[in-house]
TILOKE-489038 format. One line per 4 residues: number of its first residue (from 0); their letters; for each residue z, x, y of C-alpha. Coordinates in Angstrom, 2 decimals, m for minus. Layout:
BEGIN
NUM = A = Z/X/Y  ...
This chain:
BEGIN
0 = XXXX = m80.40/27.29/m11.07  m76.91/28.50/m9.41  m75.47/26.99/m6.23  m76.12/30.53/m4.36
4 = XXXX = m78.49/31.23/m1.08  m82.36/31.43/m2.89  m83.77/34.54/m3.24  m86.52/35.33/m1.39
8 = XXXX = m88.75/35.11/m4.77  m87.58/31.45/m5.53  m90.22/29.35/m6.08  m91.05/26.91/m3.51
12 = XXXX = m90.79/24.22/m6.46  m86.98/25.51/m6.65  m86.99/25.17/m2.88  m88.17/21.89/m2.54
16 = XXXX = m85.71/20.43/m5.26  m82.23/21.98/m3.53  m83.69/20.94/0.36  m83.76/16.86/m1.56
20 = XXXX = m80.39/17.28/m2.75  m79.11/18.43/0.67  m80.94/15.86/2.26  m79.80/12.86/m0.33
24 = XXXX = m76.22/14.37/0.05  m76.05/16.05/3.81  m77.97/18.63/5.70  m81.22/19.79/4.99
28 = XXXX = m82.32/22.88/6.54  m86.56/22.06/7.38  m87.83/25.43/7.62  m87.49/26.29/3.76
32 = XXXX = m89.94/23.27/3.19  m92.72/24.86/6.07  m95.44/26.26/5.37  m95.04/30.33/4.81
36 = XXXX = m96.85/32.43/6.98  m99.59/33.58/4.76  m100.19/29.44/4.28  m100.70/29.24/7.63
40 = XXXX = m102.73/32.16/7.99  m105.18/30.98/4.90  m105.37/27.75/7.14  m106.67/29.77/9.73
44 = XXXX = m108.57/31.42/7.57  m110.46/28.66/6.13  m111.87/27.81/9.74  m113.32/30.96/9.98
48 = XXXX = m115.02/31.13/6.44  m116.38/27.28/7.65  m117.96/28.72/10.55  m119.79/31.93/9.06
52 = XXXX = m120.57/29.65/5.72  m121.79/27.12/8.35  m124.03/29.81/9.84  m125.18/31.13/6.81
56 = XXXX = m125.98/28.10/5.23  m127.97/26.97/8.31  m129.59/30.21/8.02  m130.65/29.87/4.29
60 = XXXX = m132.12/26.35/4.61  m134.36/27.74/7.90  m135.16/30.65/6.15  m136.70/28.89/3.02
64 = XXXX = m138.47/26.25/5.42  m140.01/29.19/7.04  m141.09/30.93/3.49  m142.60/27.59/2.60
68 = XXXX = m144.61/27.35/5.57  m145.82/30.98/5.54  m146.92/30.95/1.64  m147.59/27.12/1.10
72 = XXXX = m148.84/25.89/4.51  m147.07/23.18/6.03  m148.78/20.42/4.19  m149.72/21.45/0.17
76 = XXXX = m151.78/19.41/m1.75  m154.06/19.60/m4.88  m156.56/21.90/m5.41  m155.13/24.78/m3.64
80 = XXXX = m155.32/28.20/m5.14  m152.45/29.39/m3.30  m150.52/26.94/m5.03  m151.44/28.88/m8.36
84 = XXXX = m150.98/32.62/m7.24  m147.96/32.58/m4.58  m145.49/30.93/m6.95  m146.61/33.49/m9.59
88 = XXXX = m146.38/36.25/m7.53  m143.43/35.74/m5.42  m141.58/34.97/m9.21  m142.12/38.32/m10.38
92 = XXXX = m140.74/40.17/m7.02  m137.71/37.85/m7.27  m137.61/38.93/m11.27  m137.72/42.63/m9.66
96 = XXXX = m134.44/42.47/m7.03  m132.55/40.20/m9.12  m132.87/43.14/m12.59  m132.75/45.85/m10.35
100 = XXXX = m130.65/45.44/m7.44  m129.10/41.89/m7.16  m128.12/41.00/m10.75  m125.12/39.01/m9.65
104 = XXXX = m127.76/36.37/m8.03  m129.29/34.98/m10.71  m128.50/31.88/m11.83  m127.36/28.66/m9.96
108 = XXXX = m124.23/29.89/m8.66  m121.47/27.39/m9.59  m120.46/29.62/m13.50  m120.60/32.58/m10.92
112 = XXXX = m118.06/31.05/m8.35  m115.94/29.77/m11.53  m116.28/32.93/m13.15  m115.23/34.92/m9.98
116 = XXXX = m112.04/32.32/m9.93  m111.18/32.40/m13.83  m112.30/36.36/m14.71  m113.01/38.49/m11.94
120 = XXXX = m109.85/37.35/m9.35  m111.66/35.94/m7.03  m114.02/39.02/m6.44  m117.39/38.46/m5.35
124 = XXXX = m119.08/41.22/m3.42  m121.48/40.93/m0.39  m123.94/42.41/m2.37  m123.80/39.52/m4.36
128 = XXXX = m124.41/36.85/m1.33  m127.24/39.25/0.08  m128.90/38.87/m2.88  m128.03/34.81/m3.60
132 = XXXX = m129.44/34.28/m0.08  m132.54/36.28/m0.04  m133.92/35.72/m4.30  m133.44/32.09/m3.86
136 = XXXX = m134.83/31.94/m0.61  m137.73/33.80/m1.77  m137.74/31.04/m5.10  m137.66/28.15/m3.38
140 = XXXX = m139.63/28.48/m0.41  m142.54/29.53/m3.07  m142.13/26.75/m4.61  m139.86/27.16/m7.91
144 = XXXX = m138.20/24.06/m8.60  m135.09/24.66/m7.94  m132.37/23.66/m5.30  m130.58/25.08/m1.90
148 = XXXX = m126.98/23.89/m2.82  m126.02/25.38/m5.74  m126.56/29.05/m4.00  m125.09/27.53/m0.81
152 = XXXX = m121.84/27.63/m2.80  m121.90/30.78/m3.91  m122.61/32.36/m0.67  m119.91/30.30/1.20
156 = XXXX = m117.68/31.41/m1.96  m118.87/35.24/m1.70  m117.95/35.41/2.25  m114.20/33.49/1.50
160 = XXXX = m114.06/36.87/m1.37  m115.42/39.27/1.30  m112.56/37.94/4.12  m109.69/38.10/1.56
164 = XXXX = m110.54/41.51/0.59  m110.80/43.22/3.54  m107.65/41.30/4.75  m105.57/43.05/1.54
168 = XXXX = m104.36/39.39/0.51  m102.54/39.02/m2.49  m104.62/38.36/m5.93  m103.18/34.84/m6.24
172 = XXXX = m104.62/34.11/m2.60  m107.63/36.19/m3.35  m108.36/33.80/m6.48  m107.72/30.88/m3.59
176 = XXXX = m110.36/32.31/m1.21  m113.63/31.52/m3.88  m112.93/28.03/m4.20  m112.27/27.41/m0.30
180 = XXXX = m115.60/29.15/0.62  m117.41/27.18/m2.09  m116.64/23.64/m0.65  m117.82/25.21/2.72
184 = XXXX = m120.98/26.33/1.60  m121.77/23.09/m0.46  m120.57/20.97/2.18  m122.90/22.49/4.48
188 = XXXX = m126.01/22.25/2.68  m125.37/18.95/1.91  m123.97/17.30/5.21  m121.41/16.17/2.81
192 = XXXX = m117.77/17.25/3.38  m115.98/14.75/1.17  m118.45/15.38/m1.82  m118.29/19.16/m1.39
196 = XXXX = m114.57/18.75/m1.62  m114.42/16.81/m4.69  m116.91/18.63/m6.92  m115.38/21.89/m5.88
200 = XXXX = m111.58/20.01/m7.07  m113.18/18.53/m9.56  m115.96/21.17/m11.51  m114.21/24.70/m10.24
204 = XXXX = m110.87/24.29/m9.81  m110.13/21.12/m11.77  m106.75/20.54/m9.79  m105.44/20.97/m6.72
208 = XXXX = m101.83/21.66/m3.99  m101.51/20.49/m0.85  m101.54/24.82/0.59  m105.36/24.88/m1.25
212 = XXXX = m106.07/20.98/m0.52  m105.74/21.96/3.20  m107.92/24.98/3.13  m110.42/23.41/1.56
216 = XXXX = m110.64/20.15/4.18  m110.63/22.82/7.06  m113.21/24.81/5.90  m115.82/21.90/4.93
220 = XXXX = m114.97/19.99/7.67  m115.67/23.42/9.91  m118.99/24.25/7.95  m120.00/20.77/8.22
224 = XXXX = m119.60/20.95/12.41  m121.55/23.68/12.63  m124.49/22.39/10.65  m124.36/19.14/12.36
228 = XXXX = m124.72/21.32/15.57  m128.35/22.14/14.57  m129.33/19.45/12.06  m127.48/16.66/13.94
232 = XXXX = m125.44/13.87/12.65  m127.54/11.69/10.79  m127.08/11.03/7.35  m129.78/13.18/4.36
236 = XXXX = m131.26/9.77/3.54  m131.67/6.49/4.99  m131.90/3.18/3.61  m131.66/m0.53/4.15
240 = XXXX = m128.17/m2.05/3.77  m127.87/m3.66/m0.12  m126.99/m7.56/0.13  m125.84/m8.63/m4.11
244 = XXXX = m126.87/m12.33/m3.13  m126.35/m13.16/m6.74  m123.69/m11.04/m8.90  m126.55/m11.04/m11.80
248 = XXXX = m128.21/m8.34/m9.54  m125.78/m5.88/m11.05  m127.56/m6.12/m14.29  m130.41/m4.75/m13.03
252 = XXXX = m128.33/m1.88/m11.61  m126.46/m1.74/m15.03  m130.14/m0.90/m16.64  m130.78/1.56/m14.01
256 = XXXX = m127.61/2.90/m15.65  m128.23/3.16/m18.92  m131.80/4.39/m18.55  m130.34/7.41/m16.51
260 = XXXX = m127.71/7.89/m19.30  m130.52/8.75/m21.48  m132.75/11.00/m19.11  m129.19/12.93/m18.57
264 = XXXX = m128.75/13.89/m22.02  m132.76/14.27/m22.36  m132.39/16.97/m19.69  m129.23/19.09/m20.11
268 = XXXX = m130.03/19.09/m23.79  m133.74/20.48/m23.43  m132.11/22.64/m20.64  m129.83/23.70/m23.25
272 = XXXX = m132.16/24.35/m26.16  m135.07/26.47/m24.10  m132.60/28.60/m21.60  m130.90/30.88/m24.15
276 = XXXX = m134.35/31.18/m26.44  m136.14/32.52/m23.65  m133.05/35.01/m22.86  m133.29/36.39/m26.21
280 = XXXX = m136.69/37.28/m25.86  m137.85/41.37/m25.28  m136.11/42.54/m22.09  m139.80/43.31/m20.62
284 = XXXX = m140.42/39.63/m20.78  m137.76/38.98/m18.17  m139.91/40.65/m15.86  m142.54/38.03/m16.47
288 = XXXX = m139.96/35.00/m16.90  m140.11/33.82/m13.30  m143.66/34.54/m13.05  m144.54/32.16/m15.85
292 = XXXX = m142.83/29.88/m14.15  m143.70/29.43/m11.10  m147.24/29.47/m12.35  m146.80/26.70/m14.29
296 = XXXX = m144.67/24.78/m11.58  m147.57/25.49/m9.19  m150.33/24.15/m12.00  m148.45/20.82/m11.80
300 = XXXX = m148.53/20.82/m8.09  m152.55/22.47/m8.68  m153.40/19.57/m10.62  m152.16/16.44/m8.61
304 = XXXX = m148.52/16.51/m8.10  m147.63/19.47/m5.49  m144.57/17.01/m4.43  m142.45/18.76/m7.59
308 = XXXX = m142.91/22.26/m5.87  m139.38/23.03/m3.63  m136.58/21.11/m3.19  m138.22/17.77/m2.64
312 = XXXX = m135.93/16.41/m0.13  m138.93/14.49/1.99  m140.49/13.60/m1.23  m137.02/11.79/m2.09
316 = XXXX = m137.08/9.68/1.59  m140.94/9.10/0.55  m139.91/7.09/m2.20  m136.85/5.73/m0.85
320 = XXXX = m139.42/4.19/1.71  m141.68/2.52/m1.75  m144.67/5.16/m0.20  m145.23/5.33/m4.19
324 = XXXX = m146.17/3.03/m7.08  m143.97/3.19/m10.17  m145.97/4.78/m12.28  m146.39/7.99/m9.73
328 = XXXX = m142.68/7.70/m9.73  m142.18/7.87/m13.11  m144.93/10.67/m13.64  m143.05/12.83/m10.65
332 = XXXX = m139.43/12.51/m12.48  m141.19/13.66/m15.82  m142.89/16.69/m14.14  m139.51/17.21/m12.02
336 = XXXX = m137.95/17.57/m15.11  m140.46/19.88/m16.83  m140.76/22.19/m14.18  m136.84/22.31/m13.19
340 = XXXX = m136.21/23.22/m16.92  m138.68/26.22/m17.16  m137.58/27.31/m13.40  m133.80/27.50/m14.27
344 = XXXX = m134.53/28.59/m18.01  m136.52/31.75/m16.38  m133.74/32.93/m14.80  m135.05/32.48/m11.55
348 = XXXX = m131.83/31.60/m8.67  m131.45/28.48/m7.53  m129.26/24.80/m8.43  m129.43/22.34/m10.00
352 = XXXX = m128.34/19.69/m7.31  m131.68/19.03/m5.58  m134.00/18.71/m8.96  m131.42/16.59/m10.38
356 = XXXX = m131.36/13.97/m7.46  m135.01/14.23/m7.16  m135.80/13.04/m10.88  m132.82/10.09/m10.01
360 = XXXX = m134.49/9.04/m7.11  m137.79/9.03/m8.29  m136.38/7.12/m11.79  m134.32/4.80/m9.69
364 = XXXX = m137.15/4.29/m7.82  m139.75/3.74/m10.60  m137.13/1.77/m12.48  m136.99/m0.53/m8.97
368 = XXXX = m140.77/m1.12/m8.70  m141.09/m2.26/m12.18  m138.22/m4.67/m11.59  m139.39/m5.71/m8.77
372 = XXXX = m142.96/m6.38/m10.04  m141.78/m8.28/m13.24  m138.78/m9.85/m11.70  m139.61/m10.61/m8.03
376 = XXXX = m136.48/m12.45/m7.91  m134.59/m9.54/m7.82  m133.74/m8.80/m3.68  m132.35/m5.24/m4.27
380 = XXXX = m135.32/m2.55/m2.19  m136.86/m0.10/m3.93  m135.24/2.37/m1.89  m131.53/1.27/m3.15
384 = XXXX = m132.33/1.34/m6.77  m133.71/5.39/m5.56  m130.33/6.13/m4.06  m128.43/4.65/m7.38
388 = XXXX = m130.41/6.90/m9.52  m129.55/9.74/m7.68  m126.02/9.01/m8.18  m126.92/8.12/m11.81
392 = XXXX = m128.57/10.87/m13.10  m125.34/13.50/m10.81  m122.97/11.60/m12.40  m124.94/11.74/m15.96
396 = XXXX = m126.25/15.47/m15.78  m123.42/17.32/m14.03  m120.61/15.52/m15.24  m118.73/14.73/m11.91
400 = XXXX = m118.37/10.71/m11.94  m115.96/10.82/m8.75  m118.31/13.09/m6.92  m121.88/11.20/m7.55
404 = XXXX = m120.32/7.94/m5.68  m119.08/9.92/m2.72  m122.25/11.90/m2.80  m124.45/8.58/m2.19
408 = XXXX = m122.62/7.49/0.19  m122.46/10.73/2.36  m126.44/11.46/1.89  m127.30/7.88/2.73
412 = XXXX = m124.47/6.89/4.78  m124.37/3.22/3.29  m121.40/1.68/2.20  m122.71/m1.45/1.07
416 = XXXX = m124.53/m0.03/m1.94  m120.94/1.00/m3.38  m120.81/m1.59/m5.97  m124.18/m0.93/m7.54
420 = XXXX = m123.55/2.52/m7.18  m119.88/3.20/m8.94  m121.30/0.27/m11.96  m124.37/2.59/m12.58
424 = XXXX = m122.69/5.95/m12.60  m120.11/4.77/m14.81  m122.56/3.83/m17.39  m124.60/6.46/m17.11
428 = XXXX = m121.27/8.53/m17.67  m119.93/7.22/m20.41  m123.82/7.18/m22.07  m124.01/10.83/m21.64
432 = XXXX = m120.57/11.90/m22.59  m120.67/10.31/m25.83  m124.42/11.54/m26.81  m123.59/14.95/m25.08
436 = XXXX = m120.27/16.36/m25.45  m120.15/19.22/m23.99  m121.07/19.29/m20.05  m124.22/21.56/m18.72
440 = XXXX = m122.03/24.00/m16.83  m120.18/24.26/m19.90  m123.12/25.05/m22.11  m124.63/27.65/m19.59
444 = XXXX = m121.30/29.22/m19.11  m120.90/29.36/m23.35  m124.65/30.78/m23.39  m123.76/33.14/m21.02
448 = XXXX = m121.05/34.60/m23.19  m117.90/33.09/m21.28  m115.09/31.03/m21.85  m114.34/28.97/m18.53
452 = XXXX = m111.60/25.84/m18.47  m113.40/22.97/m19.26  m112.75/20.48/m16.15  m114.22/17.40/m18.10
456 = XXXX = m111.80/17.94/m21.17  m108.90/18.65/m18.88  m109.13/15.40/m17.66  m109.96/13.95/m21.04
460 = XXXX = m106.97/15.69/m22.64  m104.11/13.54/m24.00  m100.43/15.23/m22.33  m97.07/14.17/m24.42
464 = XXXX = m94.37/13.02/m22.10  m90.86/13.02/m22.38  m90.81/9.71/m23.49  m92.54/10.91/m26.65
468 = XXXX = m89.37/13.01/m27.68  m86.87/10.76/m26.32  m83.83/10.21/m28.40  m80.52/7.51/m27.63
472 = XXXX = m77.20/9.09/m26.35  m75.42/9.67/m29.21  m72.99/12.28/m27.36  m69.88/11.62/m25.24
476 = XXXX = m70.15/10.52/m22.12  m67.62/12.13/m19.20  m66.99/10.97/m15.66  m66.60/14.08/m13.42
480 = XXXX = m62.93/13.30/m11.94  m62.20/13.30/m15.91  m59.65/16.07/m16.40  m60.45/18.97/m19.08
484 = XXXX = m58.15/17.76/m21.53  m60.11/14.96/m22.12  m62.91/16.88/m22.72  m61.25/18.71/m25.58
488 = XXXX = m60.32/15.12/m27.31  m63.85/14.60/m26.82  m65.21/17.03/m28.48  m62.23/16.72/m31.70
492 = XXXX = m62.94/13.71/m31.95  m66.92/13.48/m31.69  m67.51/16.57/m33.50  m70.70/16.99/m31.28
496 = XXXX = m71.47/20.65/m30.09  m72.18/18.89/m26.53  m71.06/16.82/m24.21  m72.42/15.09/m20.94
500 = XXXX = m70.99/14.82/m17.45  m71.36/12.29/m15.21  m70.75/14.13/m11.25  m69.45/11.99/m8.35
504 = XXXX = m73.12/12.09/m6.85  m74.89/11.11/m10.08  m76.14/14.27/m11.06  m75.47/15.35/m14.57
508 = XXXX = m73.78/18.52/m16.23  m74.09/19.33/m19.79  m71.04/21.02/m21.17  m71.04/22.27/m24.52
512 = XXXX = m67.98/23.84/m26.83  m68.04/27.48/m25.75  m68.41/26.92/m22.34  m65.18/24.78/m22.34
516 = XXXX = m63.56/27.22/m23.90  m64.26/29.62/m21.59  m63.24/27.09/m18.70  m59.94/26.01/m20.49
520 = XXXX = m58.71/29.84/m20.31  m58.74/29.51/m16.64  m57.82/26.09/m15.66  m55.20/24.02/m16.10
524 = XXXX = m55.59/21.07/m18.51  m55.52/18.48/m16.19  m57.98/20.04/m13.89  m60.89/17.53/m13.03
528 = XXXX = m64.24/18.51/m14.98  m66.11/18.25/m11.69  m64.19/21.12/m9.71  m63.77/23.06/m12.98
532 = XXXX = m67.12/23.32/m14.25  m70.25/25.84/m12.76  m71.94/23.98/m9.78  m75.89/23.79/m11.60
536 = XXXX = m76.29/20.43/m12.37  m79.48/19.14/m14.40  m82.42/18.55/m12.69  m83.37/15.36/m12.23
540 = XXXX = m85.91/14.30/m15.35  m87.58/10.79/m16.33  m89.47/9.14/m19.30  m93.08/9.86/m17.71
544 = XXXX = m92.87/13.32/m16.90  m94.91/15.98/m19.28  m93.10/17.18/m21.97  m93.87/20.52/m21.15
548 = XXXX = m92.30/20.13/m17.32  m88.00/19.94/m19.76  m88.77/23.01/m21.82  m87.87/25.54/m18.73
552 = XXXX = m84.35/23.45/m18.72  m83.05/24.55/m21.97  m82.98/28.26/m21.13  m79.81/27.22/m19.33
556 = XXXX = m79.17/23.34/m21.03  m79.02/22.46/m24.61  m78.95/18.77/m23.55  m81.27/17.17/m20.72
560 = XXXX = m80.13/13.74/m19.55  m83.06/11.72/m19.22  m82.56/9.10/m16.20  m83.84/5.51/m15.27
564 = XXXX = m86.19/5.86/m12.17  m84.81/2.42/m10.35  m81.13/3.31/m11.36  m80.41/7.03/m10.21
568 = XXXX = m77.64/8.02/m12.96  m78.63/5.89/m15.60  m79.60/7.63/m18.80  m82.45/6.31/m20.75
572 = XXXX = m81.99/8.66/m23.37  m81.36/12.40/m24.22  m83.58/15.28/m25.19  m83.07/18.46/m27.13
576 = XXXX = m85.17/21.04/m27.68  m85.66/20.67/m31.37  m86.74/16.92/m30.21  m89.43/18.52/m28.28
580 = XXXX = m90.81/21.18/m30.52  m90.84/18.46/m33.85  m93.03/16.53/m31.28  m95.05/19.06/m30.59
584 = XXXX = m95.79/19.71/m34.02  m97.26/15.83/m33.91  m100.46/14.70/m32.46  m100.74/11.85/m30.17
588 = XXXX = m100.17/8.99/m33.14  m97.15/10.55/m35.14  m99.44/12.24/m37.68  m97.95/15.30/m38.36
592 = XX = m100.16/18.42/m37.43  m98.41/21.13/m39.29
């Protein structure tokens, strides 16, 4: 860093750094910290892709309603042929325009919208959300047991791509754009801006900067409006407010918790085991995949339980309301299940969001009954324990611990069930994360044949800090109003091959044996160090920062001053950058990895 006017390419990190200084030490001129004006514009921007995602999304859910209706009848119930022949039929026209003319739709949609982020730039064509919009419509209002959300994101995603494109933005806004339009779309279909936020921060994106964190409140909150504008305001779900009388009714929730642990890793792992045998199968048989399937979704709803067909979402407020006993429950989570697994496995489009929070509501809800008929001492309703499953088996099956507790408390709009709610997704967490290592998105996106970030191990992984590598001061130390001369002695006397100085501010300068040299040839002996030497002090650098966040300093430093956070000048130590490659040649206890 030099003391000169920034180039129009300096980073805005570099930016923000000089505008402290001037402001700790004088002036500080405001407009090099606001936003640029393609920031503001991709503000604007994510308003706009809100509103059409809004639109769309609106339009999707009616348009799958409508489907249902027209090939299901507005109220299906055993013993219906139709129930047999339109999911089977309507599976192998969706097989048809997703192999021949929309083969970007298949699948969920969330490894699409990271793929398009990680691989493709950002690109998603409009073919793409044509196709997302009208093969999953076509699944799910025939019955396949599948879910609206999942696609939701993709199509809010492919619209953000769309925008960006025909704007010309750059290809690091254009990667931007994907993840913006995905928390629209999801946040839409859900009702749920604060959970549509934090899955898309914390499953696509996996971090986040206050430029992106903006764009992506705007455009939920804006998708979110509009829905509300037809659907209204009221919460998904609706349920009694939870009283914990006694603090022992936690251990009840605690079960719920480790029972969904178990049915989390039950399902991504038989998800796991039949999606990539039946993709290796003859290509013909693709044709026939979603056929299959939907036949044998509509036998289950054929033979007694047509409440597993769709999305579910009034079956879900059914038993939230205890309209079943527990063993129907239970039966309806293990059919859920079945017929969610052989739905997704066939290739047919649709998520994952709405079968997963079906089978947790109707385990919650089973799980609730049986407590409540053993243990009538228990005052939890059967329609909390439903709405802590759902957040049991989210948190258990997708992997998104933050998200589940936001998401129950959006759907349900009830605060009061927090407790049980963040207790019983952590269990179920931890259960399936140490029986199932490796996420479901992860797995499909492995199967698939692609290497995406991980978010889960991201936040697992172990960083080194600059505390790791620290070492004492074991140079000479220099005041700046120090003349060079002394600097020589210094040096004689020290033999070290650099030296520290200490500037009238507190900032540091690291001044090694050439440089001096160089200096001494043009100034007079007795010239202080401060006027004398180049005006680019050290950044400023502390024990906790990553280790990674010094090694750009020692292109221009061979020593980094390390400083005490509460004592601005104090050194806690020194680093080199042999310190910090030995330590990187160390795992996380000292064992050397070499």
């Amino acid at each position: 860093m030099t003391g000169a006017s920034p180039a129009a390419g300096t980073s805005r990190a570099t930016l923000r750094a000089r505008a402290l200084d001037r402001l700790r030490f004088g002036s500080v001129d405001l407009q090099k910290l606001a936003p640029t004006r393609e920031e503001r514009l991709l503000l604007l921007l994510s308003i706009l892709i809100g509103i059409i995602s809004g639109l769309l999304v609106v339009a999707f859910r009616v348009a799958i309603e409508w489907i249902k209706v027209l090939l299901l009848g507005s109220a299906p119930h055993p013993g219906q042929l139709r129930l047999l022949y339109m999911p089977a039929g309507m599976g192998l026209i969706v097989a048809a325009l997703v192999i021949f003319i929309f083969p970007g739709a298949r699948g969920s949609g969330v490894n699409q919208t990271k793929a398009a982020l990680y691989v493709y730039n950002g690109y998603i064509s409009f073919k793409t959300v044509i196709g997302k919009f009208l093969t999953a419509a076509l699944a799910l209002g025939s019955g396949q047991s599948l879910g609206p959300e999942d696609p939701s994101l993709q199509i809010g995603a492919g619209v953000a791509s769309v925008i960006a494109r025909r704007l010309k933005m750059s290809r690091q806004r254009l990667r931007l754009f994907a993840p913006i339009g995905a928390a629209a779309g999801l946040a839409a279909a859900f009702n749920a801006p604060i959970s549509a936020m934090l899955f898309v921060i914390e499953e696509v994106i996996g971090s986040w900067s206050a430029a992106v964190l903006g764009s992506i409140v705007l455009a939920a909150i804006s998708s979110v409006v509009v829905a509300r504008l037809f659907w209204g305001t009221e919460p998904m779900f609706r349920v009694p407010a939870v009283e914990l009388r006694d603090p022992r009714e936690l251990l009840a929730y605690a079960v719920m918790g480790v029972i969904g642990g178990f049915v989390a890793v039950i399902f991504s792992s038989t998800l796991g085991y039949l999606r990539p045998r039946l993709r290796n199968l003859p290509r013909w048989t693709l044709f026939c995949q979603p056929a299959l399937a939907g036949l044998l979704v509509g036998a289950i709803g054929y033979f007694g339980f047509p409440q597993v067909m769709g999305v579910g979402y009034g079956v879900i407020d059914q038993a939230m309301h205890a309209q079943f006993t527990w063993q129907i429950l239970l039966a309806l989570a293990i059919f859920k299940l079945i017929a969610t697994t052989v739905s997704f496995s066939s290739g047919t489009p649709g998520g994952m969001f709405a079968p997963t929070l079906f089978i947790g509501a109707m385990l919650g809800g089973a799980v609730g009954a049986f407590e409540k008929l053993f243990f009538p001492h228990l005052t939890g309703s059967i329609g909390a324990y439903a709405l802590v499953g759902m957040g049991v088996l989210f948190a258990g099956f997708l992997r998104v611990p933050l998200t589940s507790v936001f998401m129950v408390l959006e759907v349900s709009g009830n605060y009061s069930i927090i407790l049980p709610v963040i207790l019983a997704n952590t269990i179920a967490y931890l259960i399936s994360r140490s029986l199932q290592p490796v996420p479901i998105f992860e797995v499909l996106t492995l199967q698939d044949g692609l290497h995406l970030p991980s978010m889960e191990e991201q936040r697992e992984e172990v960083h080194l800090h600059i505390e790791d590598a620290l070492r004492p001061v074991d140079i000479p130390i220099l005041e700046g109003a120090d003349p060079l001369a002394k600097a020589s002695r210094a040096f004689a006397d020290s033999g070290a091959a650099a030296l520290l100085v200490k500037m009238w501010d507190n900032s540091w300068y690291a001044l090694t044996r050439e440089e001096l040299s160089g200096i001494e040839a043009l100034q007079n002996p007795e010239s202080r160090l401060e006027t004398a030497v180049r005006n680019d002090r050290i950044p400023d650098l502390y024990p906790d920062l990553t280790l990674d966040s010094a090694l750009p300093c020692f292109a221009r430093w061979k020593i980094l001053p390390i400083q005490n956070r509460a004592t601005l000048g104090t050194l806690e130590g020194i680093l080199t950058e042999p310190d910090v490659l030995d330590r990187y040649h160390q795992d996380w206890t000292g064992r050397s990895i070499k």
